[in-house]
LOMAR-507261 format. One record per residue (C-alpha): residue number from 0; residue in three letters; y, x, z. Coordinates in nm, 3 decimals. Layout:
# residues N
@papa NUM; bake ALA; py Y; px X; pz Z
...
***
This chain:
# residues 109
@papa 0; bake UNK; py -5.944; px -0.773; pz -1.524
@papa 1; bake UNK; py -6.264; px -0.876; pz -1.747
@papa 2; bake UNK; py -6.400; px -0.883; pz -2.031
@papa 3; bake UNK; py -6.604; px -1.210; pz -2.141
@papa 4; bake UNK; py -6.809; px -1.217; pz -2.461
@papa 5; bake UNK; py -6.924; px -1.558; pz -2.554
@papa 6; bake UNK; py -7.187; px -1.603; pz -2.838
@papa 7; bake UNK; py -7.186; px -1.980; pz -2.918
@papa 8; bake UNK; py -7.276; px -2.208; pz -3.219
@papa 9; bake UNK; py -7.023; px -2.260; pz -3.496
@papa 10; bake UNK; py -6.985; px -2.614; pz -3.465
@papa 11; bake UNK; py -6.894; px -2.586; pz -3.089
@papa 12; bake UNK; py -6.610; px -2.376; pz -3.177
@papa 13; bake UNK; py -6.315; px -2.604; pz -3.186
@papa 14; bake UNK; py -6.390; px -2.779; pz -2.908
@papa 15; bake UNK; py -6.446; px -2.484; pz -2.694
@papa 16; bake UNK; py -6.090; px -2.315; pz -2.745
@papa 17; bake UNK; py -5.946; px -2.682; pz -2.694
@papa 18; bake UNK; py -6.058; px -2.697; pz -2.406
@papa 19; bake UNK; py -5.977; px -2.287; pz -2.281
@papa 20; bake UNK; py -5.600; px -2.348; pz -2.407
@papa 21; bake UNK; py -5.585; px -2.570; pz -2.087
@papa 22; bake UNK; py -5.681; px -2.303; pz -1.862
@papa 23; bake UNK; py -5.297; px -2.217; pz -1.725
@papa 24; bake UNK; py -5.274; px -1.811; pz -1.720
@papa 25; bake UNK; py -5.495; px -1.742; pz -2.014
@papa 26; bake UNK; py -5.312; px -1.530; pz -2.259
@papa 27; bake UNK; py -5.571; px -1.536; pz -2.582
@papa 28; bake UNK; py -5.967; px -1.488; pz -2.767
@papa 29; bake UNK; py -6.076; px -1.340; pz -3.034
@papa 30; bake UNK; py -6.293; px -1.523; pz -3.291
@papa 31; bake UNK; py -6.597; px -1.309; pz -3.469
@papa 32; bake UNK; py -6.868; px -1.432; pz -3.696
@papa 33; bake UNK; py -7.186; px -1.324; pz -3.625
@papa 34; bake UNK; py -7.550; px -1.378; pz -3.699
@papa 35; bake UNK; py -7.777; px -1.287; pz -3.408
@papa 36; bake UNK; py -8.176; px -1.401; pz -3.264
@papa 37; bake UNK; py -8.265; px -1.450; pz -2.914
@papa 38; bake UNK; py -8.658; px -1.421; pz -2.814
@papa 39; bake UNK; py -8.840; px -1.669; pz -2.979
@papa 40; bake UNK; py -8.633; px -1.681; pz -3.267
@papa 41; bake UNK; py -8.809; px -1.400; pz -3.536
@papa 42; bake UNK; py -9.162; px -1.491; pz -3.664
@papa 43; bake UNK; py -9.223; px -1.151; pz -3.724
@papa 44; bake UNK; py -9.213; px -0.821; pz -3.642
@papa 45; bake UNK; py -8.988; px -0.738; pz -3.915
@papa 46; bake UNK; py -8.700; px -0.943; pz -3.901
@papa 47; bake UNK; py -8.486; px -1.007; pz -4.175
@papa 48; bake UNK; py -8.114; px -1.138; pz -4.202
@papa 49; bake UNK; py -8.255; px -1.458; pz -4.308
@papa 50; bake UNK; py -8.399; px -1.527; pz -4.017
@papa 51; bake UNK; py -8.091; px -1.472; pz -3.823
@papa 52; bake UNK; py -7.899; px -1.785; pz -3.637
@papa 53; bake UNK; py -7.543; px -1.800; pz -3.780
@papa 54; bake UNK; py -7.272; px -1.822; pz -3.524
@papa 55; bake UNK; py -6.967; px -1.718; pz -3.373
@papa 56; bake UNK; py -6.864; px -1.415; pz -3.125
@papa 57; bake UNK; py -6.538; px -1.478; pz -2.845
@papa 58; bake UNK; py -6.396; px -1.235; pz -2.702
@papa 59; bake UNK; py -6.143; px -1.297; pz -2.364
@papa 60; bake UNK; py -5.963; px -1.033; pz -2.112
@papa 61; bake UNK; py -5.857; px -1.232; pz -1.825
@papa 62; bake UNK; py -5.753; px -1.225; pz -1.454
@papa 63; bake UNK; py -6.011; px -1.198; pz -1.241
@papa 64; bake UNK; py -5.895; px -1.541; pz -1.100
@papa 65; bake UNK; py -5.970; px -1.688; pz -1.420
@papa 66; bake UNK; py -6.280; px -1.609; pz -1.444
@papa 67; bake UNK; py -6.492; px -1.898; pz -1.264
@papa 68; bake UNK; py -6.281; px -2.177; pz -1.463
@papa 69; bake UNK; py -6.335; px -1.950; pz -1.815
@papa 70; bake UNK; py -6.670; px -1.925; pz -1.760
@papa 71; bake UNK; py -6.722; px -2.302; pz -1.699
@papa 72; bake UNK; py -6.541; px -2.472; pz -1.940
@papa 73; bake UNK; py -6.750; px -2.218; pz -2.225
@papa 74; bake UNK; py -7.075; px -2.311; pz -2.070
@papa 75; bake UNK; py -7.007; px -2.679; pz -2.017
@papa 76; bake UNK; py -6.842; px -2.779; pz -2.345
@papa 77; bake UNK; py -7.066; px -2.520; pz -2.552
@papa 78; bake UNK; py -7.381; px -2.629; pz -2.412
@papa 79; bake UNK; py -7.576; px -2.863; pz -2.606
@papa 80; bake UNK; py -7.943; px -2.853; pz -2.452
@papa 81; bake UNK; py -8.107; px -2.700; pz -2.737
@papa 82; bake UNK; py -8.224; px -2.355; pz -2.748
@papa 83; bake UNK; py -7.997; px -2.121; pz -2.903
@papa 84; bake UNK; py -7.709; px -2.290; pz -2.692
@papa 85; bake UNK; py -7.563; px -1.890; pz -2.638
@papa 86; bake UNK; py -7.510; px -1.644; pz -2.424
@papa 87; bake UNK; py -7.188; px -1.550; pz -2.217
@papa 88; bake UNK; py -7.127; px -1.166; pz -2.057
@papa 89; bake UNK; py -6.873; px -1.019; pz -1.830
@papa 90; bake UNK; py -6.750; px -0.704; pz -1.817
@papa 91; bake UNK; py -6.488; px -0.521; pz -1.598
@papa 92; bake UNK; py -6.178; px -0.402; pz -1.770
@papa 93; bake UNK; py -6.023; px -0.065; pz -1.597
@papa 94; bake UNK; py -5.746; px -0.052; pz -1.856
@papa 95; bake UNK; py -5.519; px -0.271; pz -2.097
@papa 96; bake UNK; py -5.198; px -0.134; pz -2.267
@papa 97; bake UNK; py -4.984; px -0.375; pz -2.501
@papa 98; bake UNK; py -4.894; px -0.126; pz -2.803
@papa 99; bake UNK; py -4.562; px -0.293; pz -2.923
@papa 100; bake UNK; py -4.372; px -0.217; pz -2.497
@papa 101; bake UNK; py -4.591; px 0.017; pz -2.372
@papa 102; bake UNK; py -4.665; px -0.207; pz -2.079
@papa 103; bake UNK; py -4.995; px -0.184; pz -1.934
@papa 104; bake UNK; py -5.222; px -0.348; pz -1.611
@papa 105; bake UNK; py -5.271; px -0.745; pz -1.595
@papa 106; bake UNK; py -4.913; px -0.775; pz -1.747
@papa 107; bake UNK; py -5.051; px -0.666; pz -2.093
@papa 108; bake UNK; py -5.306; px -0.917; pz -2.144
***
């Protein structure tokens, strides 16, 4: 399993999960706000929360067989040109345990 956390502009929100609901096998996201700078971003040394570029946070578990087509569809229908497009991460998942059966592997996500 993996983890993928997506950090994306606000306004390429809806059309990003659009387009991940028509991966067949993925289960769910998460949706965070979140204010964030990349290099370039601060003027100064000392940055302050104003300087911060709003946006939003996702958060997948998937197959491992989902992972090419996840990571494609967030990078080509969140990408815009500009800088600050994002940033995407994967992770490996050892564990995942649905609370409400007690099942747990691939079959709880």
């Amino acid at each position: 399993m993996k983890e993928i956390k997506a950090y994306i502009k606000k306004h390429k929100l809806d059309p990003v999960i659009r387009n991940l609901r028509k991966i067949n096998g993925l289960t769910g996201l998460s949706v965070i706000d979140s204010c964030g700078y990349g290099i370039g971003w601060g003027g100064s040394k000392t940055l302050s929360i104003s300087e911060c570029r709003p946006g939003v946070k996702l958060e997948i578990i998937c197959r491992n067989d989902l992972i090419d087509e996840v990571l494609k569809t967030i990078e080509s229908t969140a990408h815009t040109g500009l800088k600050g497009d994002g940033k995407i991460y994967v992770s490996d998942i050892e564990q995942a345990v649905r609370i409400s059966t007690g099942e747990s592997g691939e079959g709880a996500i």
